[in-house]
Each structure stands twice: as structure tokens, then as C-alpha cells.
C-alpha positions in Angstrom: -61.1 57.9 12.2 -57.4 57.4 12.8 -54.6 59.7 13.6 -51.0 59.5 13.7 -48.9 61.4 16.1 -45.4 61.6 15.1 -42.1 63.5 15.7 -42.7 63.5 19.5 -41.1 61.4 22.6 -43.6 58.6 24.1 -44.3 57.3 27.5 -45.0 53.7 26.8 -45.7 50.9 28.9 -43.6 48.0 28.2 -44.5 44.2 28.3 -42.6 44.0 31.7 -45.5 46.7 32.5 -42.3 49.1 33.1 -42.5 52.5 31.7 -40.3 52.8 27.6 -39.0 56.3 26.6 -39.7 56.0 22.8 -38.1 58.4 20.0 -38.1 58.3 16.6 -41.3 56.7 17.0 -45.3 57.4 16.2 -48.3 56.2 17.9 -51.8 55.7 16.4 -55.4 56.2 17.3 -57.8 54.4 15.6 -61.5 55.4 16.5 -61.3 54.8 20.7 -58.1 52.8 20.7 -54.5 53.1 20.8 -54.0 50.8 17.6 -50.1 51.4 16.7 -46.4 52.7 18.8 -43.6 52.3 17.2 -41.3 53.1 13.9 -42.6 55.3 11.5 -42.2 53.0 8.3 -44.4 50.2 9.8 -46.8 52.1 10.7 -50.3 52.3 9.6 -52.2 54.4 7.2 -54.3 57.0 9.0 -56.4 60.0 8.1 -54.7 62.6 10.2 -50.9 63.1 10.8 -50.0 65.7 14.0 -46.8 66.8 14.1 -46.0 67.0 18.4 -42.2 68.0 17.8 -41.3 69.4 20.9 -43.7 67.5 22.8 -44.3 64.3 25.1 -47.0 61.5 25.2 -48.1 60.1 28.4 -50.7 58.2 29.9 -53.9 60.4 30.8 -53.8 61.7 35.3 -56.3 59.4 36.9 -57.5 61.5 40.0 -58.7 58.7 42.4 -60.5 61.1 44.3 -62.1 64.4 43.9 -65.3 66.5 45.0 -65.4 68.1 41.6 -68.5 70.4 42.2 -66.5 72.0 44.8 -65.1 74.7 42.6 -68.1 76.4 43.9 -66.4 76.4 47.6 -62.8 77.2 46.8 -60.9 77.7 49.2 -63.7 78.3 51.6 -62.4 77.6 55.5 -58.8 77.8 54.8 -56.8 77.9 58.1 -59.2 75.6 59.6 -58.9 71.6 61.1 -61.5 69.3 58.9 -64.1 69.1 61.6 -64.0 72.5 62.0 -64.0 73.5 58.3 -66.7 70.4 57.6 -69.0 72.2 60.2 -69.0 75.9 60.0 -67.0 76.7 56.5 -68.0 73.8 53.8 -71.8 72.5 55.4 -73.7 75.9 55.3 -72.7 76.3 52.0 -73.4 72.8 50.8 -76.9 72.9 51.9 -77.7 75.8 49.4 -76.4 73.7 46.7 -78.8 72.9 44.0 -78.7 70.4 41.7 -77.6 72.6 38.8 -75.6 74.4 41.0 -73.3 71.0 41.0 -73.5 70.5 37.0 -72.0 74.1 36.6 -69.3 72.7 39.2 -68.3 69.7 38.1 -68.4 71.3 34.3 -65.5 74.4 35.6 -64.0 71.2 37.2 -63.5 69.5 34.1 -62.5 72.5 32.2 -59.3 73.0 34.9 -59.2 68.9 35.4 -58.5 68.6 31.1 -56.1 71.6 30.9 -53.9 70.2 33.2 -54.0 67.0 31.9 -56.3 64.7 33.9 -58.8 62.4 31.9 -60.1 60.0 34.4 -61.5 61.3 38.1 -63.9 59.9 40.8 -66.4 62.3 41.9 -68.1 61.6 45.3 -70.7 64.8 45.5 -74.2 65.2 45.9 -76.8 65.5 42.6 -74.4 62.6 40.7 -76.7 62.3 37.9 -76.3 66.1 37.3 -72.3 65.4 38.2 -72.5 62.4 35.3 -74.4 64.5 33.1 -71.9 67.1 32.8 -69.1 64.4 32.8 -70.5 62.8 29.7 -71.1 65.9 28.1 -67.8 67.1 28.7 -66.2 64.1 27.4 -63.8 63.1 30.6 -63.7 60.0 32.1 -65.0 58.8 35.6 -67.0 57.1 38.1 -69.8 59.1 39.8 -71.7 57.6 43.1 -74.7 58.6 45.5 -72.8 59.6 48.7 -74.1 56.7 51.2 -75.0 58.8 54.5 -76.9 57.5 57.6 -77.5 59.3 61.3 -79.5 56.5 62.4 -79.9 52.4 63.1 -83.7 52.9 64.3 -84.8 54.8 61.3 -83.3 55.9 57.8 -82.0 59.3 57.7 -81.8 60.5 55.6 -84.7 59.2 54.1 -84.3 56.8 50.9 -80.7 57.3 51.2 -79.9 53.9 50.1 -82.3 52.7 47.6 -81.2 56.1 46.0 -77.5 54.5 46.2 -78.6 51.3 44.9 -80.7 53.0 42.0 -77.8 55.0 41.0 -75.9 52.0 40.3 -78.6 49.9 38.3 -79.6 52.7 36.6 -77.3 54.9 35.3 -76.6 54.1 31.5 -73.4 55.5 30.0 -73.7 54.0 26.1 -69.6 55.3 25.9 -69.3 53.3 29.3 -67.0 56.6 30.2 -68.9 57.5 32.8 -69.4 54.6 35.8 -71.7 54.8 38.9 -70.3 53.1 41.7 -71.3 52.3 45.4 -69.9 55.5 48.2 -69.9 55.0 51.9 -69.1 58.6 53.0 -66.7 57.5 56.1 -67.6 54.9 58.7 -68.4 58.3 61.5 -71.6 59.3 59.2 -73.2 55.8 58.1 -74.3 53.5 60.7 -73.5 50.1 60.8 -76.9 48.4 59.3 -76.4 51.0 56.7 -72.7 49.9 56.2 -74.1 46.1 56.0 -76.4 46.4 53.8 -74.8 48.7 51.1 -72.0 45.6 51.4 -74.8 43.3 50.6 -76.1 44.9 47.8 -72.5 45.3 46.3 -72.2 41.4 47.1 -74.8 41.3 43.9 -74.1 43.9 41.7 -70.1 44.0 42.1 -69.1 47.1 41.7 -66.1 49.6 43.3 -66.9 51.1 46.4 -65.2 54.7 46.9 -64.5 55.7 50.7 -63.0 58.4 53.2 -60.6 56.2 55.5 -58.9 57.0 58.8 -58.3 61.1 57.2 -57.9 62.7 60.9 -56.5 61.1 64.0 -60.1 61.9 65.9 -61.8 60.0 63.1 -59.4 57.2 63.4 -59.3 57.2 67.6 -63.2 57.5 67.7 -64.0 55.0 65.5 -62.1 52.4 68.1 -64.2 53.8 70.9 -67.3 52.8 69.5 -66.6 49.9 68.0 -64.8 47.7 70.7 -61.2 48.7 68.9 -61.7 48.2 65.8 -60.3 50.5 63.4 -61.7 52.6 60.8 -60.9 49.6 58.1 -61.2 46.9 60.6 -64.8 47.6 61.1 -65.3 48.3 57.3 -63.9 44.5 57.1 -66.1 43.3 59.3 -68.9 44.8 57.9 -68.1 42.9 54.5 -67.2 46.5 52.7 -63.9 45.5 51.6 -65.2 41.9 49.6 -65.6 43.8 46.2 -63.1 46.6 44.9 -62.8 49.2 47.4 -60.7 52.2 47.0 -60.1 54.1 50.2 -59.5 58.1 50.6 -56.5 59.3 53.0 -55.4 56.3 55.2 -53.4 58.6 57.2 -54.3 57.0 60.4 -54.2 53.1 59.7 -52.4 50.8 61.3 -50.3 47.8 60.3 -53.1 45.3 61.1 -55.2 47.5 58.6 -52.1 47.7 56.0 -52.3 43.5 55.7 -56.4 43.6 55.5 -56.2 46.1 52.8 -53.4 43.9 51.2 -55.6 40.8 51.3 -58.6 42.4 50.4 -56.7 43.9 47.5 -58.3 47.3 48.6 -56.3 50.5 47.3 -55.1 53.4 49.5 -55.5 57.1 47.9 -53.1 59.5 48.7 -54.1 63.5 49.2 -51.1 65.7 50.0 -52.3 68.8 49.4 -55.6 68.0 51.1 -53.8 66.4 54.2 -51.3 68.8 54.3 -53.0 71.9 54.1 -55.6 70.1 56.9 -53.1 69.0 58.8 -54.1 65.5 59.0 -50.6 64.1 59.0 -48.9 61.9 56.4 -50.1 58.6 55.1 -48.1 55.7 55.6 -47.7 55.2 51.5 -44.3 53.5 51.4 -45.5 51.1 54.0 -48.5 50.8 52.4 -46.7 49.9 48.4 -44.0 47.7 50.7 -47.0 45.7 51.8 -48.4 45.0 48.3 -51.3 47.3 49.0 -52.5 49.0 45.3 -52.1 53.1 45.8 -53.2 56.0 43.7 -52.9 59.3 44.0 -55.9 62.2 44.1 -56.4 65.9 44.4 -59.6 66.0 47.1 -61.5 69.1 46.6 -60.5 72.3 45.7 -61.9 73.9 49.3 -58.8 72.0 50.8 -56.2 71.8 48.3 -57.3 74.2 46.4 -56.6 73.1 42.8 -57.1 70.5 40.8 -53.5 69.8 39.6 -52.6 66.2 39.3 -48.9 67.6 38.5 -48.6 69.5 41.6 -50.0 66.4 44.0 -47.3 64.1 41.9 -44.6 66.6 43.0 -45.9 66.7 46.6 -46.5 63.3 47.0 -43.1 62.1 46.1 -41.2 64.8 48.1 -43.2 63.8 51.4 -42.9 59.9 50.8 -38.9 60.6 50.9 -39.4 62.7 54.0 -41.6 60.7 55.5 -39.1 58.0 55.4 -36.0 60.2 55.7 -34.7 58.0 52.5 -34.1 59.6 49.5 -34.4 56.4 47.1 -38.1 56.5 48.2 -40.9 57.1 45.8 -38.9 57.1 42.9 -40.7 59.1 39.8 -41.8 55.9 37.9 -43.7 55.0 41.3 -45.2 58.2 41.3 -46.0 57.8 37.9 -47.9 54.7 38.5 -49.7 56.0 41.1 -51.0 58.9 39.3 -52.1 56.9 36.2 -52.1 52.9 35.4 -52.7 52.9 40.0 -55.8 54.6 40.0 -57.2 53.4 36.8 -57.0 50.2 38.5 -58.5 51.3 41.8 -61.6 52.8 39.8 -62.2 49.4 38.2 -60.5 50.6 34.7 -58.5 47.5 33.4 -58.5 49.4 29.6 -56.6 52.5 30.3 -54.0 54.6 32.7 -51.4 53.4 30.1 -49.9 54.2 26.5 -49.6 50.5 24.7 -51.4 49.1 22.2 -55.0 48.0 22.7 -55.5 50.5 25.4 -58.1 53.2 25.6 -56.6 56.8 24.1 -56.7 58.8 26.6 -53.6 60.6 26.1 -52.4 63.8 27.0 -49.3 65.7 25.4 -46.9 68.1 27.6 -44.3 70.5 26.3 -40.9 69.7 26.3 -39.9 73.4 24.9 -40.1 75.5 28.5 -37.2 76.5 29.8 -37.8 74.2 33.4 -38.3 71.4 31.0 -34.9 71.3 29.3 -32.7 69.9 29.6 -35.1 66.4 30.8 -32.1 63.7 31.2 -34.5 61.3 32.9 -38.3 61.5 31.5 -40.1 60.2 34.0 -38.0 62.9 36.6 -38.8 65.6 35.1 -42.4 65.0 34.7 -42.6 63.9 38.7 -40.2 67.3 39.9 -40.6 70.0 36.9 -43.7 70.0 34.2 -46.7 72.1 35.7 -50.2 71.7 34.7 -49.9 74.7 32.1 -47.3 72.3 30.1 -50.2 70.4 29.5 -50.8 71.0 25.5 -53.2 68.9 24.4 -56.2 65.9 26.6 -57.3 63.6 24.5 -60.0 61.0 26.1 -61.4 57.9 24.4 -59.6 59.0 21.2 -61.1 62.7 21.1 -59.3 65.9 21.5 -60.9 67.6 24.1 -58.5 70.6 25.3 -55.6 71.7 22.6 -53.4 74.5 22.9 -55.6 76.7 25.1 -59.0 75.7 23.6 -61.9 73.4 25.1 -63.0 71.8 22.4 -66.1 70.4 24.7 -66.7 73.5 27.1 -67.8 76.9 26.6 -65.6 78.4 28.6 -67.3 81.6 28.9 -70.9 80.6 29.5 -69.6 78.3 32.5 -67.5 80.9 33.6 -70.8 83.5 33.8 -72.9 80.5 35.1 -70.1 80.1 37.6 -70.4 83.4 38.8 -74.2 83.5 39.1 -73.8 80.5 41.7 -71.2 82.7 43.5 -73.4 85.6 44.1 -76.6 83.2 45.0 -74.9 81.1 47.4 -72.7 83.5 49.4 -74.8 86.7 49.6 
């Protein structure tokens, strides 16, 4: 199957790897693939033809890190610090979770994730074959993991909580290879160190990304050096051998410049949360340090119980306004950074070498946003106007590995209704 999409403007990726504005120009999709961009006449003969006048293609959102199921708890605790809100808001709740509670979740996840124009997340929740099923169903892309947890060196607790991480990852069988299953350490404050060690080992073999809450709070990051003779957060992670394989790291409020260079060397990748932080109060990551230093950085939402959306858009808008602030330098975080961050950045932190960009050869997972509202027009620069204007509802059409799944208003994947009704069902369950 191939399909032309013409009369629109494209976000390309150039062969310096900078973004192209294109006009006047098509792009086709043939089967999984982005097969053709470029002038009309040279172009390809294809089955279907969409007309996007009015419209924009760009890369597919990658949100490098999300808790997806956690649609069930939004914005559950609000007004709360994390260990707080972990403890007596988001916990109680969590332990009434079943394990179709999370598929209904992670399904109204999706639905919110593809209308606003995400196609690729990491999901670190409990149940992950239930998360993956409704993943692959759904048709988004991801990586899903067993959440590594461990409250003791003298015996394992919880119980099989590591050959269930290990199985996960040998097991799990995607034939679209959409879906990936990856190693998680929840944070270094609840997984032990032999626990730590041996998940590094096993990831030694199998080689795969390891996902990770780093340094979030300053208590984490302070604690952490208390009981391990001063090492940081990602100092101890080093030591442990976490950070030999592809390691992407959640937050990094807290780390320090000695952690910066590890990450840098270890070509780990530091996810930004904005909302999440902000709203939590955790403080503000260090991300132009971080990007100065050479260290990869994406960009993710967090769950919706501290954000409390799902809007890639939002956290690109957010992201770029505190970097400048931050850094009292408005020529910070300039909106092709931001861009990056948001798409080609954490495609690369999840492992994905095939997508997170519009050029030929690449996966298509595409999304198309409205240039007709009235906050969209007059767009001088592209790439601004997509970073400090377009909202999640421009989104008009999500197209992942060369399917349409959400097009003007309508899941083509997702009935809508039934997960909203299933949705609700949870809701009177869990909180009555």
C-alpha cells in the first residue's frame, strides 16, 4: 500500500541531520516506510493521494517517559511533595490495581497520547504484558519493562522480582517489533544494590535500554550520598555497571557536574519532565548544561497524576521557556532543540535508530497539525511556532508504522466509548 501526501508543508530532516521546511513538495509511504519527499513530478506512483492543504508534517512526539496506566490516578495528590504523594495519594491506590485495570489505562492513554500527536512512548508500570498488549493492539509505538524493585540484600522482595524482569525481556515477542521490552530499575532508593548488579549483568548479555528515575527530588539525591559513601544517585548507578548498555535516565534535576561527564561518557540520555517537576516541585534540571556537555536529552510527559496530561506539545512549550529562565539567556533552547528533543532525541534514548524523523527510509510515523487556526497564522518560523503556539488539539491526523491511527477526531484503533465505560467501571472499583 502506498500513499501520497501532497499540497502540505513538511518537516524534513536534512543530510546535515538539520531540520528542511519543504513546500511545494509531497511525501510518500510505501507499506511501513517513508519511501519518497520531494517534488511532485518525480514522484512515485501510489494507490492513495491525501490532499493536507492547510496542514504540516512532522516527525511523530517520542515521550521518553511515561506511566501510561496512570490515567486511572489523575490527578490524584495534587498539592503534594513526591514522597508525600508517592505514600499516601498514588500507593493505596496502586495496590488495588489489577492487571486489566492497567490495559484499560494504558488503552485511554493511547487514545489521548495519538490525538495529540505522540506515536512513540516508554511505559514503566506494573502488569507490562497487559501494558504491551494494549500497545500492540492500539497500534502506537514503545518500550514496555517489568519495574525492577527490591527492599532487601538478605532475601528477594519482592519475590521473583528479577527473573520476572529478565523473562520480560527474553520473552516478549512483538512480530511488528513496535512494541520493545526493556530492562527498568525503578530508582536506586527502592532496589538494593545486589539487585542493581545483577540486573547490570544480565543486561551485559542481552543488551538492551535500561529506563530509570534519576536524582528527581533533592532528598533522593542527598540520601543516596549518605548511604553510599558520597556517591551520587548516577555515580553509584556507574559503579554498579548500570550505565555500560543504553540507559536513559528520568529527571536529573539533582545531578552534579561529575555525573553530567559520566552520563556524557556513558552516552546515557537525560529526560526532561517539566510539568512533572514543576508541579512537584522538584526544581529544574540542569538541561542546557547537560546538551553543553554532549549528553543525549529527550523530553517526556511523566504520569498524568503529576502533570496531569499527556501533551507532548505542552511539555515542548514548558520545557523551552524554563531552559531560557533557567539560564536567564534568551538564545537558550532554541525551538529546533526542542524539537529534537521531543522527537529524533528520544527515539534515540529508547534504542530507535529507524524513526523520530521525516526522510526517506525512515519508519512513518507521522503526524499532521493544522496550520488554519487562528494562533497558527501567520507561522514565520516553522519550527517556532510548533515549539510556542500549536496545542495538542491541532493535531489532525497520527499515523504510526505507515497506518492511520487517529484522523480528524476518529480513532481508527480504539473504541472510544467502550474504554471510556471500562474506564469508568475502574473508577468506581478502585476509589469507593
Amino acid at each position: 500500500m502506498t500513499v501520497k501526501f501532497k499540497n502540505c508543508i513538511i518537516l524534513a530532516t536534512g543530510e546535515n541531520g538539520e531540520f528542511q521546511v519543504l513546500k511545494n513538495c509531497v511525501l510518500c509511504v510505501k507499506d511501513k516506510l517513508i519511501e519518497y519527499i520531494g517534488d511532485e513530478a518525480s514522484c512515485p506512483a501510489c494507490d492513495e493521494v491525501k490532499d493536507m492543504r492547510g496542514a504540516l508534517l512532522m516527525p511523530g512526539l517520542v515521550n521518553a517517559h511515561g506511566h501510561g496506566p496512570m490515567t486511572l490516578l489523575r490527578g490524584v495528590g495534587g498539592g503534594l511533595a513526591l514522597q508525600e504523594w508517592l505514600e499516601t495519594a498514588i500507593f493505596p491506590i496502586e495496590e488495588k490495581l489489577t492487571p486489566e485495570d492497567v490495559e484499560i489505562g494504558e488503552r485511554w492513554a493511547v487514545a489521548e497520547m495519538l490525538a495529540g500527536g505522540t506515536t512513540c512512548v516508554s511505559e514503566m508500570y506494573d502488569f507490562p504484558a497487559y501494558t504491551g498488549r494494549a500497545m500492540t493492539e492500539t497500534g502506537i509505538r514503545g518500550n514496555i519493562s517489568r519495574v525492577g524493585l527490591s527492599f532487601s540484600d538478605d532475601a528477594e522482595i519482592p519475590a521473583g522480582r528479577f527473573d520476572e524482569c529478565v523473562k520480560l525481556v527474553k520473552e516478549w515477542n512483538d512480530p511488528d517489533d513496535r512494541v520493545r521490552a526493556e530492562f527498568c530499575l525503578h530508582s536506586e532508593y527502592l532496589t538494593k544494590e545486589s539487585f542493581v548488579r545483577r540486573i547490570a549483568e544480565a543486561n551485559r548479555e542481552l543488551k538492551k535500554t535500561v529506563n530509570i528515575h534519576v536524582s528527581e527530588t533533592k532528598k533522593e539525591h542527598v540520601e543516596c550520598k549518605e548511604r553510599h559513601n558520597g556517591l551520587t544517585p548516577i555515580q553509584y548507578l556507574n559503579e554498579c555497571g548500570i550505565l555500560d548498555e543504553s540507559t536513559y535516565c528520568a529527571h536529573c534535576v539533582w545531578v552534579e557536574d561529575d555525573d553530567i561527564e559520566i552520563m556524557k561518557e556513558k552516552k546515557a540520555t537525560a529526560v526532561y519532565n517539566p510539568s512533572s517537576n514543576c508541579k512537584l516541585a522538584s526544581g529544574f534540571a540542569p538541561i542546557d548544561k547537560l546538551r553543553d556537555k554532549g549528553v543525549n536529552t529527550a523530553i517526556g510527559t511523566d504520569g498524568v497524576a503529576s502533570n496531569n496530561n499527556l501533551n507532548m506539545f505542552e511539555e515542548l512549550h514548558l520545557a523551552s521557556l524554563l531552559i531560557k529562565n533557567c539560564e536567564r539567556d534568551a538564545t537558550k533552547a532554541t525551538a529546533e532543540e526542542i524539537l529534537k528533543m521531543a522527537t529524533i532525541n528520544g527515539a534515540r534514548a529508547m534504542g530507535r535508530s529507524d524513526t523520530g524523523e521525516l526522510k526517506v527510509g525512515k519508519k512513518a510515523d507521522i503526524i499532521a497539525v493544522s496550520m488554519d487556526k487562528p494562533h497558527m497564522f501567520p507561522a514565520f518560523s516553522i519550527p517556532d511556532i510548533l515549539v510556542y503556539s500549536a496545542q495538542a488539539s491541532d493535531v489532525i491526523m497520527t499515523m504510526v508504522d505507515g497506518r492511520i491511527l487517529y484522523e480528524n477526531g476518529e480513532f481508527k484503533t480504539i473504541d472510544i466509548e467502550k474504554t471510556r465505560a471500562d474506564m469508568q467501571s475502574c473508577i468506581v472499583r478502585l476509589y469507593s
